[in-house]
Each structure stands twice: as C-alpha cells, then as structure tokens.
C-alpha positions in Angstrom: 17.9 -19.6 3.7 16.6 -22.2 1.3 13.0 -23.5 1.8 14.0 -26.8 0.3 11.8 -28.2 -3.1 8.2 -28.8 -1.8 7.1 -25.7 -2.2 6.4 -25.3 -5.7 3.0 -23.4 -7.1 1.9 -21.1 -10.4 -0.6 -18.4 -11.1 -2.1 -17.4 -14.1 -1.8 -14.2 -16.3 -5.7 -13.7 -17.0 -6.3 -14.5 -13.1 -3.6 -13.2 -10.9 -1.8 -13.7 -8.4 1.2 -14.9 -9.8 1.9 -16.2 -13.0 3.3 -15.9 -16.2 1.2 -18.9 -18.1 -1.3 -17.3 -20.7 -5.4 -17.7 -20.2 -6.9 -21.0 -21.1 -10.3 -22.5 -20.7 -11.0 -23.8 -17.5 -13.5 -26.3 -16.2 -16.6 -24.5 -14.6 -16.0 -24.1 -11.5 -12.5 -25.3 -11.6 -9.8 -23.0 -9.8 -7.1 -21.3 -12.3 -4.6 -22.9 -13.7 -1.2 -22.4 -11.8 -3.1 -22.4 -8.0 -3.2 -26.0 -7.9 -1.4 -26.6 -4.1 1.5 -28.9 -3.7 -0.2 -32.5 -2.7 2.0 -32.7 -0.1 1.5 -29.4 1.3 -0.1 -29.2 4.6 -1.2 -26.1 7.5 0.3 -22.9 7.4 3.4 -23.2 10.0 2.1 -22.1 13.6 4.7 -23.9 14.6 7.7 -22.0 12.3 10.8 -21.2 14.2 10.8 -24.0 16.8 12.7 -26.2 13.9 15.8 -25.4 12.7 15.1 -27.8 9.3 14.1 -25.0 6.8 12.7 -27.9 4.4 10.1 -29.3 7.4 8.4 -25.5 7.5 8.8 -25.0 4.0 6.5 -27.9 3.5 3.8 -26.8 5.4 2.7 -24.3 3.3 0.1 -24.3 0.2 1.6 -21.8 -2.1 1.0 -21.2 -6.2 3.7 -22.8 -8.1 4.8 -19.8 -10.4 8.1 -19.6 -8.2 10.9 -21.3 -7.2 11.0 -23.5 -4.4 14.3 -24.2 -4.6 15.5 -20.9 -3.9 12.5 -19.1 -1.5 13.6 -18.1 1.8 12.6 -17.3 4.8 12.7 -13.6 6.3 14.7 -13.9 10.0 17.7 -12.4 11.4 20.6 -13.8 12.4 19.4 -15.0 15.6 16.6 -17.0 13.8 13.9 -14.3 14.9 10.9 -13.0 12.3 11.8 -9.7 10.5 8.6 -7.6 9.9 7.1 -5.2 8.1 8.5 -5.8 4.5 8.4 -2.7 1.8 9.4 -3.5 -1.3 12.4 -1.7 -3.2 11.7 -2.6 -6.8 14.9 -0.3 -8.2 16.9 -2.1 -5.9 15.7 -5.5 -6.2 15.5 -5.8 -2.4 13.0 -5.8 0.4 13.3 -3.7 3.7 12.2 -4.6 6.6 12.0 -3.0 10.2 14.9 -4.4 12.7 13.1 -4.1 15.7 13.6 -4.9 19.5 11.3 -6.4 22.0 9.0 -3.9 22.5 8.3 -3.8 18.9 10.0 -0.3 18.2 12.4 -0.3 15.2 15.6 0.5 15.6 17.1 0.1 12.2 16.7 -1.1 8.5 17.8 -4.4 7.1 17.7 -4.9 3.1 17.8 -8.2 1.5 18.2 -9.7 -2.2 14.4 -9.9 -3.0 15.4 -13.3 -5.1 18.1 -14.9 -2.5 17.6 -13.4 0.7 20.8 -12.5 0.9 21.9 -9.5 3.0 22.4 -6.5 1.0 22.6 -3.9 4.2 21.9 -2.9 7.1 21.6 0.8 8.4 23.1 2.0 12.1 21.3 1.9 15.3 18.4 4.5 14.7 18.4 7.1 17.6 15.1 8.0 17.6 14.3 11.8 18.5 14.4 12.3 22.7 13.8 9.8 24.9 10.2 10.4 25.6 7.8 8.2 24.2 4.8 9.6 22.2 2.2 8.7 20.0 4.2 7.0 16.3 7.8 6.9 17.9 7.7 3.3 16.8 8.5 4.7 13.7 7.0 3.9 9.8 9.3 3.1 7.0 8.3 4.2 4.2 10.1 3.7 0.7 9.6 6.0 -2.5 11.7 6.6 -6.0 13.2 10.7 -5.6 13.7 13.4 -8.4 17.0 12.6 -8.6 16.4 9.0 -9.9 17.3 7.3 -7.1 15.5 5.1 -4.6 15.5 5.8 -1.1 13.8 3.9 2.1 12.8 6.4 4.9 13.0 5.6 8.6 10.6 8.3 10.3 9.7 8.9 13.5 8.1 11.5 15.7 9.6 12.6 19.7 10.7 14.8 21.7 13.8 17.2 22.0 15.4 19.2 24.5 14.3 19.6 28.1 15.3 19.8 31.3 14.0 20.8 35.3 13.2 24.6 34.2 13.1 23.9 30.1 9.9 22.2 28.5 11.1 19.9 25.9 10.2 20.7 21.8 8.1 18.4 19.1 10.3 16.8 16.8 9.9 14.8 13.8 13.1 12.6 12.0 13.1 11.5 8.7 16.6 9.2 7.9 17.1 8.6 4.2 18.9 5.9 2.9 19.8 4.6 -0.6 18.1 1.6 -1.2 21.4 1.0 -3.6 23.4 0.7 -0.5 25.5 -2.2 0.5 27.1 -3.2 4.3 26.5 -2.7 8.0 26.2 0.2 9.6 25.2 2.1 7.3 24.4 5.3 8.3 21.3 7.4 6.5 22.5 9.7 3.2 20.6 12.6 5.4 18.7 13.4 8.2 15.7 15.5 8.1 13.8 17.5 10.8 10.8 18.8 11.4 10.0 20.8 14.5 6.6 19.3 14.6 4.9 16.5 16.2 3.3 13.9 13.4 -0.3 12.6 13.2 0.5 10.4 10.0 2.5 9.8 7.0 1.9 9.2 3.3 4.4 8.2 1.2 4.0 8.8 -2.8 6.0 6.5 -5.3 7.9 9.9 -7.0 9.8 11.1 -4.0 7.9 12.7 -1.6 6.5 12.1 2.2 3.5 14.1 3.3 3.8 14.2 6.9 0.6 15.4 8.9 1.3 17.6 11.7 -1.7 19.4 13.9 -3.4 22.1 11.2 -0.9 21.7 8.3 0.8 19.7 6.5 4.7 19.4 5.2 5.4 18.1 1.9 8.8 16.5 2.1 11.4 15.8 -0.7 13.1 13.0 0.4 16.2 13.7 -2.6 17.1 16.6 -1.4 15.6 17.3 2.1 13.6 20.4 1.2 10.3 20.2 3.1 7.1 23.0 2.7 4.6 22.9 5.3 1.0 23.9 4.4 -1.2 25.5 7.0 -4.8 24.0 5.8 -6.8 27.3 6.4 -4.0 29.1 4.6 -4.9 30.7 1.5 -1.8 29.1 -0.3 -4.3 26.1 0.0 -7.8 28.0 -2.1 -9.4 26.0 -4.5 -8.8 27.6 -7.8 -12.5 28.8 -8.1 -15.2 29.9 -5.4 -16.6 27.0 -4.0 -20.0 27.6 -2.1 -23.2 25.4 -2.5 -26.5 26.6 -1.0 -25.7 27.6 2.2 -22.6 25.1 2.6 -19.0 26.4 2.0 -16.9 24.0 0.4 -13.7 25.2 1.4 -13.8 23.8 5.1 -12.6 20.9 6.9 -9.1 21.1 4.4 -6.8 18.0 4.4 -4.0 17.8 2.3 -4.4 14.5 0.5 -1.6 14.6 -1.9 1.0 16.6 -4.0 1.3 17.3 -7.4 5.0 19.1 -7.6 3.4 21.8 -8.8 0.3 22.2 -5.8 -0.9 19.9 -3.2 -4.1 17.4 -3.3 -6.6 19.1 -1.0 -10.1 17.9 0.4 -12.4 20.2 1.3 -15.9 20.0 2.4 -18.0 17.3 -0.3 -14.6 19.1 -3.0 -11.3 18.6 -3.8 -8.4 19.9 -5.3 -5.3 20.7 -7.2 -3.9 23.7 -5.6 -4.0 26.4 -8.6 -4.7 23.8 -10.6 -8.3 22.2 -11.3 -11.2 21.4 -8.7 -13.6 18.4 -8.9 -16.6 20.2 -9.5 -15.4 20.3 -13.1 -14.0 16.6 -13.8 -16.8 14.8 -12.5 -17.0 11.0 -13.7 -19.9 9.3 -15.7 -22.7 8.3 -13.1 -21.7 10.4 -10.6 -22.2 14.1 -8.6 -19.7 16.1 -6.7 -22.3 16.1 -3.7 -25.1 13.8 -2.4 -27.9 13.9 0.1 -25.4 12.8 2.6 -21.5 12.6 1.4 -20.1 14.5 -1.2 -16.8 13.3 -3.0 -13.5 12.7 -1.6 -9.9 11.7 -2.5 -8.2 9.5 -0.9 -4.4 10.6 -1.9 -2.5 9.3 -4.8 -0.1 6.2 -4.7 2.7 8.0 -7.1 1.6 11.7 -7.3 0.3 10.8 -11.0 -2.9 9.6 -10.3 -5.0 10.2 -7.4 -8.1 7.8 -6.1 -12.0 9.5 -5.6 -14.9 8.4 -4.0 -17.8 9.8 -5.8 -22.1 10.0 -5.0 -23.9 8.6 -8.1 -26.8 10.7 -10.0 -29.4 8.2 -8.5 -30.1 10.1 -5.3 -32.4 7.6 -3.9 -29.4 5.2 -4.0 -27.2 6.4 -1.4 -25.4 3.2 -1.1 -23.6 3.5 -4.1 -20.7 5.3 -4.6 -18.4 5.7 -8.2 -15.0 5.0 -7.8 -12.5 6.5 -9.9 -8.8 7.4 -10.9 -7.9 10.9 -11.9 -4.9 12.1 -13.6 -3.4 14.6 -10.9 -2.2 17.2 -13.2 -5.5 17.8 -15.0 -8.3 16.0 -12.7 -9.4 13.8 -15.8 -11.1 10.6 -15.2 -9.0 7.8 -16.3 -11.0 5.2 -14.9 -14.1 4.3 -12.7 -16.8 1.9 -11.6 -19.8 1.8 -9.4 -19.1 0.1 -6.0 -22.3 -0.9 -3.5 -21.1 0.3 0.2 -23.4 1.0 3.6 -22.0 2.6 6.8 -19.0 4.0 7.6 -17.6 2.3 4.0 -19.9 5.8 2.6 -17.5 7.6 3.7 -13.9 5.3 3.5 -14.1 3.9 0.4 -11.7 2.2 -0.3 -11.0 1.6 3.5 -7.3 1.5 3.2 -4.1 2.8 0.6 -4.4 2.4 -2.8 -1.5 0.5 -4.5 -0.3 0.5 -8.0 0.6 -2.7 -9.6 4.2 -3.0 -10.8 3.4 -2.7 -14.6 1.5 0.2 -13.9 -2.2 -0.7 -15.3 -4.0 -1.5 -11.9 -4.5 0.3 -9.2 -5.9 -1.3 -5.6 -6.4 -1.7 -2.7 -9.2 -2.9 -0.3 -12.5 -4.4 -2.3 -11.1 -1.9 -5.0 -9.4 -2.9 -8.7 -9.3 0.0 -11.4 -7.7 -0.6 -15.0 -6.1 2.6 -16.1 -6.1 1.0 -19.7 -9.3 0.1 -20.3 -10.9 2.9 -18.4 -12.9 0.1 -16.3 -12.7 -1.4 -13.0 -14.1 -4.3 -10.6 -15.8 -3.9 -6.9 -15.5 -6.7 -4.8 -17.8 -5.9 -2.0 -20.5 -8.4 -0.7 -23.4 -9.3 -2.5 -26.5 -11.4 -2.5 -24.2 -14.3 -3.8 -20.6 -13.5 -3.1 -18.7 -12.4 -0.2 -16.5 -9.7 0.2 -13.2 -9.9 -1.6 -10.2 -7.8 -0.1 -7.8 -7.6 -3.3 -3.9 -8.0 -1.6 -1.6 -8.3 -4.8 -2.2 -7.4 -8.8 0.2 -9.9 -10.9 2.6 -7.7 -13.3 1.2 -10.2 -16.0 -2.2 -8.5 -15.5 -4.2 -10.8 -12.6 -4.5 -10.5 -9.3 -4.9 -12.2 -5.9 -7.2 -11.5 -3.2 -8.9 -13.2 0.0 -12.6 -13.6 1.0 -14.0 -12.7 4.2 -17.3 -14.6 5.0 -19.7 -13.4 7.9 -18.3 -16.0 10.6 -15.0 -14.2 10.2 -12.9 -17.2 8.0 -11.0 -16.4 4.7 -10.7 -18.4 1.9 -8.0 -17.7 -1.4 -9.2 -16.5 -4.3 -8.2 -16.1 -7.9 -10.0 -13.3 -9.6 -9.6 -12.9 -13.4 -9.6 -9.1 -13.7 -11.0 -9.4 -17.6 -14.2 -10.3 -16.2 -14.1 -9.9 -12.5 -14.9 -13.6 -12.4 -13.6 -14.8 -8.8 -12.9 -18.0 -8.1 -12.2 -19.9 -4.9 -8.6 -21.8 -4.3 -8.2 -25.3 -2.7 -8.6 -25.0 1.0 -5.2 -24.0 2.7 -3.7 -21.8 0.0 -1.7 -19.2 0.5 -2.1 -16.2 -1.0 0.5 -13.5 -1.7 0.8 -10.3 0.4 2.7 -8.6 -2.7 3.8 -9.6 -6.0 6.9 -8.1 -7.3 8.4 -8.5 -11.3 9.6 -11.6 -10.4 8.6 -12.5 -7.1 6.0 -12.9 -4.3 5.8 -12.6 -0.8 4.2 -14.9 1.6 3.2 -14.0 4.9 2.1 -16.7 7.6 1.6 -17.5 10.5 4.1 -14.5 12.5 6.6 -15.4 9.1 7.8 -13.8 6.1 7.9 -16.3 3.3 9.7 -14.8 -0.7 9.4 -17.0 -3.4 11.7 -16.0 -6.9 9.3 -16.7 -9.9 10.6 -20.2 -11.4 
C-alpha cells in the first residue's frame, strides 16, 4: 500500500544509514547531510492501524529522505493486521515475514516485492511437529543462500511426535524449505527435513546451512539438499587439531559448535577455539591481544556467512581486564582480517558483541551490537559508553559504506544517530527520526510503533 508523498528523507555515503550522496563538509556539529526530517513530519504512529488513510500514518513518521515516498508501504495482511518479523531475501528481491495467529505462533510464510510490497507468495498452512507445545515451537525463520545457488527461507520448529495411553511420544525437530524464487499461495515447502531431536537454538549462516543445537551436539544442516550431520561435542570428530592444555586447565572442555566451515565445524572450547582439522586460535592471535586472560580467555561468536567468523579476544595489558580486542577471522585459515580494541565490564566480558553479527550487503562491514569491523581496511569502531558518549547499538551498515545506529542513554531514552564509519565520528539526528532496522541495495526498513514501514531508495 502506498504511504502517500510526505515521507521523504536521504542518508549519506560517508555516514550511513541510507544514502547514496557522496561526503561533504558539514557544519560542526550539524547532523549529516540526507537525515534532515520531513518539516511536516510528526510522532512515530502509536496510533497506526486505527486509520484506514495510508497518507495520515505515513506522515507521522521522521524518516531519511534517500527513498521514495511515493512508493513505501506498509507491512499488513490482508485483514489490515501487522506482519512481523521481517528477513530479508536479497536474491529474491523480497522480504519474509512470519504469518502468525493470535497467540503469536507462526503458521506460515508470506513474501513480498521488497520495492512494492506486492505479494510475491505465500507458503501452506505450517503443521507444526505434534500437538504438544514445547520450548521454540513458535518457530524461527531463518533465510540463507544454498550450494546450489539458490535462495531458500526456512520455517523451523521443534515438537513432539507420536504418542499415545501406553506410547511416550519422540522429540522432533522440522525444518520446511522454500525457494525464496517462488510465486503464489499455498505454496507448499521444496522439502521437509527432520530431525529426531529436540532444539535448544538455531544459527543460520548466509552460504546454506542451519546449525541446529540439540542437548550435547550439534547438527549441521544443508538446507539445498537436506543432508544434515550431527556432532556430539565430546566426540573426538570435534579435537582441536593440536593438544590444547594450559597449566593445569584443559582447553578442550565446555565444546560448542559455533560455526561450520564445509570442510569442519567452528568449535569453542575452554578460553580456545577452532576449525575442526583445520587451525586453532592459539596460533592466529590478533595484534594487542592473548588467547587467555586472568579471567576470560577468547571466544567466537559464530560466523554470519561461514567465511568469516567474529572473536572476542583478552588484550596483552593484563591489568586491564575491561578491554577486550575484537576481531574477524577468515574461517578457512583463522587469519585476522580485522580488529579493534573495545572497553566492556560485566557480563559484556564475556558476550561481546551481545547479540549476531551481521554482514552488510556489499560485504565490507560486519556488525552488530556496539560492534563495526571493516574487512577492507583491516580496522574497526566500538561504540560502547564512555566518559563523553553514550552507548551506540549499530542496527544497519549502508551498502554505500555508512551506517545507522541508536543511542541508549542511562534513563533508558534513544536518540538516532549517524555515525561516519571513516572516522567513527557519531553524530546525533533531529529529535524524532527514525532510524532503519535494515538497509538493503536499494531499500530500508522502518520499524515503529508495532509497524513495519519499507521505503524503495528514490
């Protein structure tokens, strides 16, 4: 549905969020150039969905005027009700989201044109595994680009199967594949794939596989073809590639598998991790930093594409056990490809970055969190609180190489920000902007208020 004209905005390249202008001087102090808000823009719609005038909510929002007002829509179904939980399909040009009913379970997949909003498809009525409910039998959609070329968005979901008065019923995990490609209703998943195992969690990695975590292993899932392998962590199929024992502390505890190569999986161990007969990260340790500290070693935090997997690292300075180094590795030989020092305290020793690590769509930035790392210049940007800034959570990277991302103060409010990722210079937007949840080649996606908002660039 159109949004009607008044929502018009822009972004710039050196600063982020959304545009396509080059970098120019700026005032000191001044926000970027292209996050000026539409004068007459006003709140974010609380109020969206109680008018059926498209134009009247489209004009209470404050967006950046690199996209097209003309043609942004709003995400709802046919009975005028929110869709949810968007995921991007950039081979497709689309955007999933999770058809769900009133108790917030999904029960299918819609697609829409990314750009129009128009329908592309819509998968059948998802039957989710048994009827009892469990822990995740919501279900997760995930979306990933196979082996086979193709792009698929995966409907999964963990329940129960089988039972009766004298038989106890059986875990069961479902994955339902579909080809992001489709088109039409109904459309019923390219294949179905089981797993006799109850799931914990679910990683998704942007070349084709789905690492589902099940109680003590772990099954690496190839969504092209349905093959799955599942990894006991104490197995030896899991050993780091050399002995790994420091004072009295073996390393090879506590496994996880973080991540998977094609050719062996991403595995944390105690303070060490892993490429399954492949390298360990003892041996590729970045600039500034040591494998263990006085009290947290390193860790990985999975990869985003199987490529390139994200590491928390203790620095040399011992007595500073705030710090932590922050780095990309190349997953096939462990290399650092970039890195930067990041000031944490707490728990944030020990989940840094806090949440999944995205990579932008022209591939240079990864991020996520507080966390930006350039895997062209070899550099990066930490955005967590200091002496004269507050924390900034980074939520979209611009293709054109900026990026977008909110600040949290200590009395809980958030404020847009523009941050120009040459520098790391952040700069705060005109009260009431709104700041993209994701930018795509040629789009962005707004979410406020319980709404889903997609802008085409202009």
């Amino acid at each position: 549905m159109s949004l009607g004209s008044r929502l018009g905005v822009a972004v710039s390249t050196c600063a982020l969020v959304l545009s396509l202008a080059a970098c120019g001087s700026e005032e000191e102090g001044s926000p970027v150039r292209g996050f000026e808000p539409n004068a007459e823009a006003g709140q974010p719609p609380a109020q969206a969905g109680n008018d059926d005038d498209d134009d009247d909510r489209a004009a209470t929002l404050r967006i950046p005027e690199a996209f097209d007002a003309e043609t942004g829509w709003i995400a709802e179904d046919d009975e005028g009700r929110p869709l949810k939980r968007f995921h991007p399909a950039p081979e497709a040009g689309a955007l999933v989201f999770a058809d769900v009913d009133k108790y917030d379970k999904i029960t299918g997949l819609v697609a829409r044109d990314a750009r129009t909003g128009e329908q592309r498809w819509t998968s059948e009525v998802f039957e989710f595994p048994g009827k009892e409910e469990v822990e995740g039998a919501r279900g997760r959609v995930l979306v990933t680009k196979g082996g086979d070329g193709k792009e698929y968005a995966v409907l999964a979901a963990t329940g129960k199967e089988g039972g009766d008065g004298v038989n106890k019923s059986t875990d069961l995990t479902q994955l339902a594949v579909f080809d992001t490609a489709t088109s039409g209703e109904g459309v019923a998943p390219v294949r179905l794939i089981d797993i006799p195992e109850r799931a914990i969690e679910y990683r998704t990695q942007g070349d084709g596989r789905v690492l589902v975590n099940i109680q003590g292993s772990t099954a690496v899932v190839d969504v092209a073809t349905g093959d799955f392998t599942v990894y006991e962590h104490k197995g030896s199929e899991l050993d780091p590639p050399k002995p790994c024992i420091e004072e009295t502390r073996n390393c090879d505890q506590r496994r996880s598998v973080m991540g998977d190569t094609g050719k062996g999986p991403l595995v944390q161990g105690r303070d060490v991790f892993w490429v399954a007969g492949g390298w360990i990260s003892t041996d590729v340790i970045p600039e500034g930093a040591t494998y263990r500290g006085s009290v947290t070693g390193s860790q990985t935090f999975g990869s985003p594409d199987g490529a390139v997997a994200i590491a928390s690292w203790p620095t040399v300075e011992e007595e500073n056990i705030t710090q932590r180094v922050l780095a990309a590795h190349d997953m096939a030989t462990g290399k650092p490809l970039a890195a930067t020092k990041c000031e944490t305290s707490g728990a944030a020793m020990m989940s840094t970055p806090p949440g999944p690590m995205t990579r932008s769509v022209d591939g240079r930035y990864l991020f996520g969190a507080t966390l930006v790392l350039d895997l062209e210049t070899g550099k990066g940007h930490c955005f967590t609180a200091t002496d004269e800034r507050e924390r900034l959570e980074v939520s979209s990277v611009d293709s054109q190489g900026g990026s977008a991302a909110t600040a949290y103060g200590e009395g809980g409010g958030n404020a847009g920000v523009t941050i120009d990722l040459n520098t790391g210079k952040a700069t705060a937007l005109p009260e009431g902007t709104e700041v993209p949840s994701y930018i795509g080649a040629d789009y962005a996606v707004v979410e406020a208020a319980k709404w889903t908002f997609v802008y085409p660039r202009a």
